[in-house]
VMD Tcl script that draws the C-alpha trace (Angstrom):
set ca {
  {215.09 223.48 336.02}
  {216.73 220.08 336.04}
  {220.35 219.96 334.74}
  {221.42 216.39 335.02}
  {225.16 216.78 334.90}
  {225.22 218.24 338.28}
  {224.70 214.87 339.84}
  {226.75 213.14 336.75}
  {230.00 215.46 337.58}
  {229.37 215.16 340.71}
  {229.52 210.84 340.64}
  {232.18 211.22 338.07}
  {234.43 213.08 340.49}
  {233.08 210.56 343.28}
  {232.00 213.21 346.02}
  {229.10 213.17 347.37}
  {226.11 215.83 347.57}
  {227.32 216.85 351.39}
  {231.19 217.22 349.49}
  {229.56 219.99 346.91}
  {227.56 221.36 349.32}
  {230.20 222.37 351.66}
  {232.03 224.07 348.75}
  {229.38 225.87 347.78}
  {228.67 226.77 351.43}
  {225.05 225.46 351.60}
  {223.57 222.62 353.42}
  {223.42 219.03 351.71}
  {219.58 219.35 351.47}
  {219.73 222.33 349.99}
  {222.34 220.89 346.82}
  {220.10 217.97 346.51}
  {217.64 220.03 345.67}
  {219.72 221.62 342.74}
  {219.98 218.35 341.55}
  {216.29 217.37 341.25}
  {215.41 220.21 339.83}
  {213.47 221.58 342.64}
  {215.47 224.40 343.02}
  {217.07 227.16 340.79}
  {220.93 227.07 340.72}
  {222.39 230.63 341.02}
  {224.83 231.98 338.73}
  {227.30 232.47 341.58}
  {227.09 228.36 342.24}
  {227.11 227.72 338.85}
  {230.68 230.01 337.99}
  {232.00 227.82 341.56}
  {230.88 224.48 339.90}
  {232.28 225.16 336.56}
  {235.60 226.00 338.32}
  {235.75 223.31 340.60}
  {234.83 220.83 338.01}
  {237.20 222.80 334.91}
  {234.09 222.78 332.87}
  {232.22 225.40 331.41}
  {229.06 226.58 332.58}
  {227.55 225.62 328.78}
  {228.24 222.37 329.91}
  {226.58 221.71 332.89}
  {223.32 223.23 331.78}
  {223.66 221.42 328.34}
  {224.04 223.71 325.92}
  {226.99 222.04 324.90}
  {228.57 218.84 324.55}
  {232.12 219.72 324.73}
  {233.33 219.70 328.57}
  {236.31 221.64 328.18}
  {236.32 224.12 325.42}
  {238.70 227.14 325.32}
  {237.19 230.66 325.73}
  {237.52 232.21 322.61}
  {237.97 235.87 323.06}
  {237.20 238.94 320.33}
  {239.89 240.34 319.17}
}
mol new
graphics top color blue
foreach p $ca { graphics top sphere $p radius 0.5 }
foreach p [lrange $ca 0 end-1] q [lrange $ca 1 end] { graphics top cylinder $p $q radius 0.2 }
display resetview
């Protein structure tokens, strides 16, 4: 699955794909293919982006709009 705002967070916080990689601990090639889609993202990568980039996880796969929305917890 494609998710779009990888490479858009990514330009936005003008690193490149060898940057992410490295924080993620994978090889350049290996990102790139997150970002065309070619690959599955894991959850692990995913909870490191979201941190890195103080987004939610909602938001990079697009199920929201709203970069940085406050966890609301159950009381």
């Amino acid at each position: 699955m494609k998710f779009k705002r990888l490479k858009d967070l990514r330009e936005d916080h003008d690193k490149c794909q060898k940057d992410i990689a490295s924080i993620l601990g994978i090889s350049q090639q290996y990102y790139s293919e997150y970002e065309k889609g070619n690959r599955t993202i894991t959850v692990p990568h995913l909870i490191t982006l979201a941190k890195y980039y103080n987004t939610s996880i909602d938001y990079i796969v697009g199920l929201t709009e709203v970069p940085n929305q406050k966890n609301k917890h159950i009381s």
